[in-house]
C-alpha positions as CSV (number, residue, x, y, z in Angstrom):
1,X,159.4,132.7,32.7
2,X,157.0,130.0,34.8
3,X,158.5,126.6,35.5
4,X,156.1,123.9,36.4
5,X,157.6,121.6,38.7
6,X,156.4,118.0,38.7
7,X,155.2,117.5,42.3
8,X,156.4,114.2,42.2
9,X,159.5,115.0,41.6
10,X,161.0,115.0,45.3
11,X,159.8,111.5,45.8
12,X,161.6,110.6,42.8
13,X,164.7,112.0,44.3
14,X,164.6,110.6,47.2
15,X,163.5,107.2,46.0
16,X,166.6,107.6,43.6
17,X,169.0,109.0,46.5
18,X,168.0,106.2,48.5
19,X,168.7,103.7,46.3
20,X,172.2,105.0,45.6
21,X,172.6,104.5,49.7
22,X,171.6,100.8,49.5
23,X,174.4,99.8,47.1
24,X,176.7,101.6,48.8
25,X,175.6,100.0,51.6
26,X,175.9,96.4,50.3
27,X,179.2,97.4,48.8
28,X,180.5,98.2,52.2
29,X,178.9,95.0,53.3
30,X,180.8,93.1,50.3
31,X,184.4,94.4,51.0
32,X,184.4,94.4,54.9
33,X,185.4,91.2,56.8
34,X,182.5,88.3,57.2
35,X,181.1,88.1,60.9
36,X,182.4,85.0,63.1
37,X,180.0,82.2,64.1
38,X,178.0,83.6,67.4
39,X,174.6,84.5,68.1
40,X,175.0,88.5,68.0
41,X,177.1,87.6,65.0
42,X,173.8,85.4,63.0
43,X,171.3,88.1,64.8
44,X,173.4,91.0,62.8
45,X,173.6,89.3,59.8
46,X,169.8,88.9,59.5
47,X,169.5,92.5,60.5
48,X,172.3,94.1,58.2
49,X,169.6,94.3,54.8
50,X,166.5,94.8,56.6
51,X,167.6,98.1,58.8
52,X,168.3,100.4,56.1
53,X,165.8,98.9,53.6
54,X,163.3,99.6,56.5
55,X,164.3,103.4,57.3
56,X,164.2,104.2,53.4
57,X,160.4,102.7,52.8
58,X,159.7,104.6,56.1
59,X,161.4,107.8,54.9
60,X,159.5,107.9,51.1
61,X,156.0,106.8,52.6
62,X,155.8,109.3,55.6
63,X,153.7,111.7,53.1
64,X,151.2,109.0,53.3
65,X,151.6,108.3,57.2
66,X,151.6,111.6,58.1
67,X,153.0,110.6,61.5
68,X,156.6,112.3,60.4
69,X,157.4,112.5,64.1
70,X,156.8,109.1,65.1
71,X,158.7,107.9,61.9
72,X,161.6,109.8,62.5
73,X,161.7,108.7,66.6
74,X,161.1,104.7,65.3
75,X,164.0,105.1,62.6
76,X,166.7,107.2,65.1
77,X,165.8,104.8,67.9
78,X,166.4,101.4,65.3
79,X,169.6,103.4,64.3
80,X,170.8,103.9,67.7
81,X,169.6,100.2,69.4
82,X,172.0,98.9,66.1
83,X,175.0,101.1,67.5
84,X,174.5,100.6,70.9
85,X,174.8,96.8,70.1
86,X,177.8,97.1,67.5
87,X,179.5,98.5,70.7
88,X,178.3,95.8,72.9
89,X,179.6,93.0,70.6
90,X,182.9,94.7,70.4
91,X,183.3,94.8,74.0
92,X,182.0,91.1,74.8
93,X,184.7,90.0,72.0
94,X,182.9,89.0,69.1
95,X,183.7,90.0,65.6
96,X,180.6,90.9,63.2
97,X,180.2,92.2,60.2
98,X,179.9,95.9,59.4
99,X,176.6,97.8,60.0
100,X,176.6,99.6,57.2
101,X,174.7,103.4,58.1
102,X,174.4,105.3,54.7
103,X,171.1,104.6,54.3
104,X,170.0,104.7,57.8
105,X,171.9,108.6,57.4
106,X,169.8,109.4,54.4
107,X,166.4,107.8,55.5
108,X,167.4,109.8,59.0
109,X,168.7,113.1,57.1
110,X,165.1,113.2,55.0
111,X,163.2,112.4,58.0
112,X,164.7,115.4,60.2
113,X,163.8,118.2,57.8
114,X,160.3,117.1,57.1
115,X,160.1,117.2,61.0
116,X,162.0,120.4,61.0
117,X,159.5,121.6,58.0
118,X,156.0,119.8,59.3
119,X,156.1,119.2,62.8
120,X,155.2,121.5,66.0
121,X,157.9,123.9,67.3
122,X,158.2,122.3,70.9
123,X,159.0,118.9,69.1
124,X,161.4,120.1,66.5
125,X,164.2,120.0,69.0
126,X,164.3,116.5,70.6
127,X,164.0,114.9,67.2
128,X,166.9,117.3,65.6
129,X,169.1,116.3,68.8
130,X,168.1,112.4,68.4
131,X,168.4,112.1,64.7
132,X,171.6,114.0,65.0
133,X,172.8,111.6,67.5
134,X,171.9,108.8,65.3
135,X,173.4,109.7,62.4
136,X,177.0,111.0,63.3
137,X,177.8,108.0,66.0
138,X,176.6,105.3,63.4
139,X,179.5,105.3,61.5
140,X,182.2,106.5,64.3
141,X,180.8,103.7,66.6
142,X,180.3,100.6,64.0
143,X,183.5,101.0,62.4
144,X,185.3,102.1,65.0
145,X,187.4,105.7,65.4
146,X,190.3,104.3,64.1
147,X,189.5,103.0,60.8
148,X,189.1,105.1,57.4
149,X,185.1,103.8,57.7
150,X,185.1,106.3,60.6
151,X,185.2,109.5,58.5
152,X,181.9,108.9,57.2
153,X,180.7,110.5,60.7
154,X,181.8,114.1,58.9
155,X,179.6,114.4,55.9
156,X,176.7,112.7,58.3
157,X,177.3,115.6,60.9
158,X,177.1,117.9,57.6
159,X,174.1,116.0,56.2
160,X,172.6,116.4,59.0
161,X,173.1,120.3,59.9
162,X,172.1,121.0,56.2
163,X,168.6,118.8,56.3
164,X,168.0,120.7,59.4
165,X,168.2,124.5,58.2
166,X,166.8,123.3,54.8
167,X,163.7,122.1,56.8
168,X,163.5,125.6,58.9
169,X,163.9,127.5,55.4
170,X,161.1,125.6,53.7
171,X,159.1,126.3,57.4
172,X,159.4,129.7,57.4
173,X,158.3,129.9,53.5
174,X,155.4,127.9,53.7
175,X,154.4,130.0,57.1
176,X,155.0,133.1,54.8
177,X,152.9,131.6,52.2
178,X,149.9,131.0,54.5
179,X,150.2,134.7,55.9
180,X,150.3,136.1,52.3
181,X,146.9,133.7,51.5
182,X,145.3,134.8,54.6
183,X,145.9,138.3,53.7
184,X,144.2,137.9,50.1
185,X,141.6,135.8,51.9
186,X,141.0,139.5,54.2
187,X,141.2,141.5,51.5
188,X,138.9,139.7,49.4
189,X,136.5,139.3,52.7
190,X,136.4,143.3,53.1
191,X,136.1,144.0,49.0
192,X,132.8,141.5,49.1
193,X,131.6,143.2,52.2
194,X,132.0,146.6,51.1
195,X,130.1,146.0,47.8
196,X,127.2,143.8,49.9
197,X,126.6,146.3,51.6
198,X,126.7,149.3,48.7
199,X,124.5,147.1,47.1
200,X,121.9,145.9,49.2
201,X,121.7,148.4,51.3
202,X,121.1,151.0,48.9
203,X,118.1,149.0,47.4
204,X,116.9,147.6,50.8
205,X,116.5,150.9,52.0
206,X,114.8,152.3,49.4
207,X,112.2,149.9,49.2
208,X,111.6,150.5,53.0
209,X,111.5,153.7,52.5
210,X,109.0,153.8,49.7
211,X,107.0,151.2,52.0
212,X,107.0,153.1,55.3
213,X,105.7,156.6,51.9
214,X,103.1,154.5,51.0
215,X,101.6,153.4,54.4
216,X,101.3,157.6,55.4
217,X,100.0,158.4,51.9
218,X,97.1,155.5,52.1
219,X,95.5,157.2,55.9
220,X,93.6,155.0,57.8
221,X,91.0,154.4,55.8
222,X,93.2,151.6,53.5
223,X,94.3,148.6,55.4
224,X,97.8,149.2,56.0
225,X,98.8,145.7,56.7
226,X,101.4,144.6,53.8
227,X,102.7,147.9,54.2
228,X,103.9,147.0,57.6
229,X,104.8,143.6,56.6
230,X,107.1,145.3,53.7
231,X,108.6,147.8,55.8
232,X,109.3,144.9,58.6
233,X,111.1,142.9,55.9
234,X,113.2,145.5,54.8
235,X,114.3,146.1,58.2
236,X,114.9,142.6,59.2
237,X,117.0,142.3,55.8
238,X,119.2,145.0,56.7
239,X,119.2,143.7,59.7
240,X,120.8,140.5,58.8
241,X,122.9,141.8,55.9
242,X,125.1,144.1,58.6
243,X,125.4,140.6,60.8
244,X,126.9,139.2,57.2
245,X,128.6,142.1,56.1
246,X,130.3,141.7,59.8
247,X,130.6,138.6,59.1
248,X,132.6,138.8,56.1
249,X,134.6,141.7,58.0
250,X,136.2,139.2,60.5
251,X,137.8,135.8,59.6
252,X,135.2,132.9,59.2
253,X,137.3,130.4,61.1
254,X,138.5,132.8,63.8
255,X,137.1,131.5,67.4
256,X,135.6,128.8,66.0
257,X,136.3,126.4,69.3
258,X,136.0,129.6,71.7
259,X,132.7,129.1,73.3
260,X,129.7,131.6,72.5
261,X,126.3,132.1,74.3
262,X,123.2,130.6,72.0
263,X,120.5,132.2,74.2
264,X,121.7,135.7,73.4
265,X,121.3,134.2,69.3
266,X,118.0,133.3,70.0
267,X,116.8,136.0,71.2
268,X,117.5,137.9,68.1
269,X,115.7,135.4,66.6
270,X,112.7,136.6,68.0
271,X,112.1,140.0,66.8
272,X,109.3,141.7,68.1
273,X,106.7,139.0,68.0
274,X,105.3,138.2,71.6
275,X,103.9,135.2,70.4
276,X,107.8,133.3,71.0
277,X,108.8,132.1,73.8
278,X,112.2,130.2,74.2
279,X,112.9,127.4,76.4
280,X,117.1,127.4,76.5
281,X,119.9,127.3,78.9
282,X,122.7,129.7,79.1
283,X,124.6,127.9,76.7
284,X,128.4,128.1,75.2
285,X,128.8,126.7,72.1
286,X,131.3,126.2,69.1
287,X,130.5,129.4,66.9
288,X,129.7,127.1,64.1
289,X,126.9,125.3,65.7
290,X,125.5,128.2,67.0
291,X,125.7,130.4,63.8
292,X,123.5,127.3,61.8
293,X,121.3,127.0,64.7
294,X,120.7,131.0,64.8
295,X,119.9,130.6,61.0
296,X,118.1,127.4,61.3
297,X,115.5,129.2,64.0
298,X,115.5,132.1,62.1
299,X,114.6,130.4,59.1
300,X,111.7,128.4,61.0
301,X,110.2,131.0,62.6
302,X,110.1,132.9,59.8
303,X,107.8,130.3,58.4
304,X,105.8,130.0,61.4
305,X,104.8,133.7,61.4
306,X,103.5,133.0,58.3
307,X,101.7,129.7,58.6
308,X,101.0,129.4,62.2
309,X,97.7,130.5,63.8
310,X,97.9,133.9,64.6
311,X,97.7,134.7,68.2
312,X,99.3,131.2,68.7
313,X,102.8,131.0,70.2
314,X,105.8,129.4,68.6
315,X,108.1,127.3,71.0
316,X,111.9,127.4,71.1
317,X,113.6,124.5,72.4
318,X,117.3,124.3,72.5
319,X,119.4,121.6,74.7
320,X,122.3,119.6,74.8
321,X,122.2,115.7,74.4
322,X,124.5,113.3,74.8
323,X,123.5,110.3,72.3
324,X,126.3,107.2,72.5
325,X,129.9,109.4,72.8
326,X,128.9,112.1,71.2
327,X,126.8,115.5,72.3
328,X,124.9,117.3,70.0
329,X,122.7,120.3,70.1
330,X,118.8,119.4,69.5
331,X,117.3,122.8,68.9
332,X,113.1,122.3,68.2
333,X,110.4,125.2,67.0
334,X,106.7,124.4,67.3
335,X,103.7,125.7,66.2
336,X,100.2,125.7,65.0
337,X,99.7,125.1,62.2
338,X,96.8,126.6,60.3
339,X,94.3,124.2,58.4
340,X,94.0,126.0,55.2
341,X,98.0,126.7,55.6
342,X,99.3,126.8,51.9
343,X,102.3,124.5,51.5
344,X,105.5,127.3,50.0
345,X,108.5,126.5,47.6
346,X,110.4,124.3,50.0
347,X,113.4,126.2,49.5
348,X,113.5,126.9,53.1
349,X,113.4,123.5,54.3
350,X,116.0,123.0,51.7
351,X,118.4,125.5,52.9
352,X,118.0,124.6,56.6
353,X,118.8,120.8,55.8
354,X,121.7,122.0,54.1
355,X,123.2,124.6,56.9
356,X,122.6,120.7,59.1
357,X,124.0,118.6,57.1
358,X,126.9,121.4,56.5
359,X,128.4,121.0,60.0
360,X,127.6,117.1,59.7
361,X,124.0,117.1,61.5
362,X,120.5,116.7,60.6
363,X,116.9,118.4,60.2
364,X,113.8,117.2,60.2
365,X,110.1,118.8,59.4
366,X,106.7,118.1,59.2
367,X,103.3,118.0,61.6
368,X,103.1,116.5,64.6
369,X,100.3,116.0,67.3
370,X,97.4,116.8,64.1
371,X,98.1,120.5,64.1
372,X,101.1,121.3,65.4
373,X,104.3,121.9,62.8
374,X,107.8,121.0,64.4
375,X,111.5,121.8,62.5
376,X,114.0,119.8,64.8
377,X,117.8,120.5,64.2
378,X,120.4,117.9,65.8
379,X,123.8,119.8,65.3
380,X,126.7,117.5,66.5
381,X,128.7,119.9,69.5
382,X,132.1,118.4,69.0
């Protein structure tokens, strides 16, 4: 049987919880003694409603924050600076009223597992140790250890220990929960890959094949050209279906900060043609940026070879600029354009703007200097 679980429901709890700690706070407030004229006395009074009305908003709204770590430091520190002064009042002489803590403990308790759920492992401890602090010594120090107010120190201490492991037990599902989804993600990478490759492959090859058939059968006496130009494109296709079938094989997002050499990319870019020549430093990139720059040149010299004058040589251009605070990759290829140059589809234009604009950069193309044609790429690094 599936139940479907409202997912507002644990805000609704909590909002509901919460509110159930206010009046008992302002029933403790009602039935303890009134504070004595004196300035920590008028300073506590102000500060008695606005403390735990101030942990509890803090506490429901940290899903909209999402600073759960700073919340739960501000709210265990506000706790504790309320103690520490409770103490300080007592020992200087001057009667207050009570500090009530149950919501301050709640606000605290809910705070500590969604740091024990959310946050990074190194920070998990300090905050468990300071929110624990808070919460049992709030009501031992306030009330005193000797009065029957004291006692609400024990189901804070349990409160406490049981917001912690319920955090660490909904950690270690949702990190369960990733690993299972990254596994399907794999699996489903490898079963796409496998039938890419069947696929294409199988038909790629052929037609290669029957090019490369055709080109013997038609001697020397029948131009040969397309036959080349076939057989080329089938190789370059299979080419760059095992660099996506390879693709698919790995994880998409693994080493996406690690740097990676464009030059090397480049060069693949180039084929056989003589006619390129690349104008690039060594350099280490995010993988992203230089997987859409690879396909962005690869795309734009594809084009060239077909509309540029032949003999003429296509330029590569690839550098890092730094424009305000930020540094992007400008990667350029230029050509000459022919004058009776037919203009295509525009679906590779298209497709290159979009692999830009993917990775949040830009593309621009069109002639330049009468008949040149330039495609410029500005691929932001960061």
């Amino acid at each position: 049987m599936l139940v479907f679980v409202n997912p507002r429901t644990p805000m609704i709890l909590e909002i509901v919880a919460l509110a159930l700690a206010i009046a008992a706070d302002t029933v403790i407030v009602l039935v303890t003694p009134p504070a004595q004229p004196g300035l920590l006395a008028g300073l506590f009074t102000a500060l008695t409603p606005a403390i735990g009305l101030g942990a509890a908003a803090l506490a429901v709204l940290r899903r909209r924050f999402d600073r759960v770590k700073l919340l739960t430091a501000i709210v265990a520190g506000a706790s504790l600076l309320v103690t520490a002064l409770t103490v300080l009042a007592d020992q200087l002489g001057e009667s207050i009223r009570a500090q009530p803590p149950v919501t301050e403990v709640l606000a605290l308790a809910i705070l500590c597992g969604a740091a024990c759920h959310r946050a990074a492992a190194r920070t998990i401890v300090p905050l468990v140790l300071l929110s624990g602090v808070a919460m049992t010594t709030a009501p031992l120090l306030r009330f005193g250890p000797t009065t029957s107010w004291a006692l609400l120190a024990v189901p804070a201490a349990l409160l406490w220990g049981g917001s912690v492991g319920t955090g660490l037990v909904l950690r270690d599902a949702t990190g369960r929960a990733e690993a299972a989804a990254e596994t399907a993600r794999s699996s489903e990478r490898l079963a796409l890959a496998r039938e890419l490759h069947d696929f294409v492959a199988h038909h790629v090859t052929g037609m290669t094949v029957l090019a490369q058939g055709a080109r013997v059968a038609a001697g020397k006496d029948v131009d040969t050209e397309v036959y080349a130009e076939i057989e080329q494109a089938g190789l370059e296709a299979l080419t760059e279906m095992r660099r996506v079938v390879g693709m698919l094989r790995t994880d998409p997002e693994a080493d996406a900060t690690d740097g990676v050499a464009l030059v090397p990319r480049l060069v693949d870019a180039r084929g056989v043609d003589p006619r390129i020549r690349i104008h690039a430093a060594d350099l280490r990139l995010p993988k992203p940026v230089v997987d859409a720059a690879h396909r962005i040149v690869v795309e734009a010299v594809t084009n060239a070879r077909r509309y540029a004058v032949p003999e003429s040589a296509i330029v590569i251009e690839a550098a890092v600029e730094t424009r305000g605070v930020l540094r992007v990759l400008v990667v350029r290829v230029v050509n000459q354009l022919m004058a009776d140059a037919v203009r295509g589809n525009g679906y590779g234009l298209t497709g290159m703007t979009e692999r830009a604009e993917r990775i949040g950069g830009t593309l621009t193309a069109g002639p330049v200097d009468g008949d040149q044609w330039q495609v410029v790429a500005s691929l932001p690094v960061g």
